[in-house]
C-alpha positions in Angstrom: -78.1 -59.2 -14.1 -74.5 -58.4 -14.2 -72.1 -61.0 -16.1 -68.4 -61.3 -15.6 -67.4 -62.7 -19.0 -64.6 -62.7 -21.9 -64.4 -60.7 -24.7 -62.5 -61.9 -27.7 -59.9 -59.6 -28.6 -56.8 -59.8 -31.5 -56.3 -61.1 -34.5 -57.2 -64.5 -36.2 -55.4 -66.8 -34.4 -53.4 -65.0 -32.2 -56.5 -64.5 -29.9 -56.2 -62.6 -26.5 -59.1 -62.0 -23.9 -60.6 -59.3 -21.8 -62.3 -60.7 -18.9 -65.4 -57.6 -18.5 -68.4 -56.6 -16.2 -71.4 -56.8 -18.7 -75.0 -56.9 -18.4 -76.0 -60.4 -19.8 -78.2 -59.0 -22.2 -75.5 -57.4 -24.3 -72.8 -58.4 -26.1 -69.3 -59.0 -24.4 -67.4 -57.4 -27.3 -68.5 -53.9 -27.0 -71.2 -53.4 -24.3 -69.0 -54.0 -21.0 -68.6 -51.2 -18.3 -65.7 -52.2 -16.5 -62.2 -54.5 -17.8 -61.4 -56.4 -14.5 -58.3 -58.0 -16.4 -56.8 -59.8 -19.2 -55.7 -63.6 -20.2 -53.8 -64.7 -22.7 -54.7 -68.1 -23.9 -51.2 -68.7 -25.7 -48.8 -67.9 -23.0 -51.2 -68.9 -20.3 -50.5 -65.7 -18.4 -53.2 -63.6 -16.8 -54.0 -60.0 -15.2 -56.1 -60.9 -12.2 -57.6 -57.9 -9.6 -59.1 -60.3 -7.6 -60.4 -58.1 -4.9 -62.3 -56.0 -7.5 -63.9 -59.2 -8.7 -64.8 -60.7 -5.1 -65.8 -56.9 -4.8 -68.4 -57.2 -8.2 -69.4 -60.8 -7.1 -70.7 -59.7 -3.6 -72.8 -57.1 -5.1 -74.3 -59.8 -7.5 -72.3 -60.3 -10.7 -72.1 -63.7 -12.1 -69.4 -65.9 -13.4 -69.3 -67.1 -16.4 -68.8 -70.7 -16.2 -65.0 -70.7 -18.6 -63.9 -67.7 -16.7 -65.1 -69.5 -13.1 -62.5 -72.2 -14.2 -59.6 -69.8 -15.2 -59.7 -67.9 -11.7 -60.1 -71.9 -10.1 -56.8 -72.6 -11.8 -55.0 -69.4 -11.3 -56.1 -69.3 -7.1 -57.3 -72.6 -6.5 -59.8 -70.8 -4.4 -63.0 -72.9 -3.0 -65.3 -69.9 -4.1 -65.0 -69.7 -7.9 -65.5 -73.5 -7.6 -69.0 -73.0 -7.3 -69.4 -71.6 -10.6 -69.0 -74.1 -12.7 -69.0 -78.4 -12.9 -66.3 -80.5 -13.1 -66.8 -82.7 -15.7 -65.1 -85.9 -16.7 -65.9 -87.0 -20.4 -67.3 -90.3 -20.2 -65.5 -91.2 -24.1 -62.3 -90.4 -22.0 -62.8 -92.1 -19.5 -63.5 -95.5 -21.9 -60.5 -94.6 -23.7 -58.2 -94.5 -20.6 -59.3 -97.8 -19.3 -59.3 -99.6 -22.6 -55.6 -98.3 -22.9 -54.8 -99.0 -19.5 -56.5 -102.7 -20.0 -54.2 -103.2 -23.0 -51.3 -101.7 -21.3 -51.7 -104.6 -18.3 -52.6 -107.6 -21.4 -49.1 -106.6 -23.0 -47.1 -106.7 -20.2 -49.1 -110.4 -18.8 -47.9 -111.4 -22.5 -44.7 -110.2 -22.2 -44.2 -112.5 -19.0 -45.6 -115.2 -20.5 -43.1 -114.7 -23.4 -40.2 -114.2 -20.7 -41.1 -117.1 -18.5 -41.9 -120.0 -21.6 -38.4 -118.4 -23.1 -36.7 -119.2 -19.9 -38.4 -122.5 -19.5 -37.1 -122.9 -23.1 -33.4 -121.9 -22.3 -33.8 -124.3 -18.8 -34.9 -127.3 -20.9 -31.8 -126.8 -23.6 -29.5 -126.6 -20.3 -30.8 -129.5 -18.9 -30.7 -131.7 -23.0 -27.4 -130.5 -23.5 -26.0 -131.2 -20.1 -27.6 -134.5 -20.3 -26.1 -135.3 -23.9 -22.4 -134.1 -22.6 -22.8 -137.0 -19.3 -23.9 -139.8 -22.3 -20.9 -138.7 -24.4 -18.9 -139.1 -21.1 -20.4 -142.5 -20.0 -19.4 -144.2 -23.4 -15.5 -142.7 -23.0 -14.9 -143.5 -19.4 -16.1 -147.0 -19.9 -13.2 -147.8 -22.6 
């Protein structure tokens, strides 16, 4: 069965891949007939002949599932979608709840804080308009 798979190339980290036409058997460094492109993981820029890979895939080549998501990305074509599962990390997924949990119990303690300040600054109003009409009353009767 024929594989369509990357190949490591470059140098320690400074990597670069070669996306080949292998036989699944044998290793995708050096046993590949055909170099449909290239990707560059660090730019993010990629090579793609996609009609010599549609080509190769109707006459029975695979997809490896981490190249299946690069041509997703690159075409958002329905096709290579197939290839491969989209998968949501469940530890994620807790993580962004709990933070969004915390996010909503700061801000309903923030209010709380806002609205018993304000109640605060309300009741002062009210004491000290209330002490300036006794220290009125007492003048206005002499």
């Amino acid at each position: 069965m024929l594989k369509i798979r990357l190949a490591r190339h470059g140098r320690k980290n400074l990597p670069f891949y070669r996306i080949v036409l292998t036989e699944h058997t044998r290793p995708a460094q050096s046993g590949y007939k055909l170099v449909l492109w290239w990707y560059n993981p660090i730019a993010h820029d990629m090579d793609v002949n996609l009609d010599e890979v549609k080509i190769r895939l109707s006459k029975w080549a695979q997809l490896s599932e981490r190249v299946a998501k690069l041509l997703y990305t690159k075409t958002k074509d329905e096709m290579f979608k197939k290839y491969f599962k989209e998968r949501t990390s469940t530890k994620a997924l807790e993580i962004h709840n709990k933070r969004i949990e915390e996010e909503k119990a700061a801000q309903a303690e923030k209010a709380a804080a806002e609205a018993e300040a304000k109640a605060a600054q309300q009741e002062q109003a009210a004491e000290s308009e209330s002490q300036a009409a006794q220290v009125e009353t007492p003048a206005e009767s002499e």
